[in-house]
N, C-alpha and C positions, 0 to 999 in steps of 0.2 A: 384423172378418172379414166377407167375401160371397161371396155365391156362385163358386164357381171356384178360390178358395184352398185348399190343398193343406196339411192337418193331422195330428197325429199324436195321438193317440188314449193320453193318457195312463193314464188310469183310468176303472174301469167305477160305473156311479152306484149311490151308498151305499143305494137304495131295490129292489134287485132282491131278488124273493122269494125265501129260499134255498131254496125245494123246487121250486125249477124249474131244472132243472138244462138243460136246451136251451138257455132265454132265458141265462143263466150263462157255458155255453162260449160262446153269440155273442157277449157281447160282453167276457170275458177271450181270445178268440180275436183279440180287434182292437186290444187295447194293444200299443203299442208302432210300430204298423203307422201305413202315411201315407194318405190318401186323399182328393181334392177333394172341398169344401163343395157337397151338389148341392139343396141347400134349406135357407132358413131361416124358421121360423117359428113365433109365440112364444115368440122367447129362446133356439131350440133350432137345434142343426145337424144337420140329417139326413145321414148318410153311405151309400154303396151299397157292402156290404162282401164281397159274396157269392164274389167271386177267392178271402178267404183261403181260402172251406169248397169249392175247386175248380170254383165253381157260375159263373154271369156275371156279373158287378158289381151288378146290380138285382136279384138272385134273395133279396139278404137285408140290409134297411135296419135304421139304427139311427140313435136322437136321442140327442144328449150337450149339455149345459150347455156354454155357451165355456171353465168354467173345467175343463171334462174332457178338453181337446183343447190343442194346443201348435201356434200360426200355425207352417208350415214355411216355406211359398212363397205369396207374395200375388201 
């Protein structure tokens, strides 16, 4: 995967605090959903997912592990 390719977001990572319930719905707000690679670093792929919560794509970023995300479009 690099930068530019275009992913889908299969599941949210096994380490999210369950009394946060914000950080939560961001990112079960984004399974399922496609979005290009707009960083990666340390292993992680940063997504700009802020369209789904009606905001601009940069208003709300998220890192996922490669194996949390599905290559759609390289």
């Amino acid at each position: 995967m690099k930068i530019g390719d275009k992913v889908r977001v299969m599941k949210a990572p096994d380490s999210l605090p369950p009394d946060n319930k914000q950080l939560s719905t961001l990112f079960r707000g984004c399974i399922g959903k496609t979005f290009p690679i707009v960083k990666i670093d340390d292993g992680l792929v940063e997504l700009h997912v802020g369209e789904v919560f009606g905001k601009p794509a940069e208003f709300h970023q998220i890192w996922l592990e490669p194996a949390q995300v599905k290559l759609i479009e390289a």
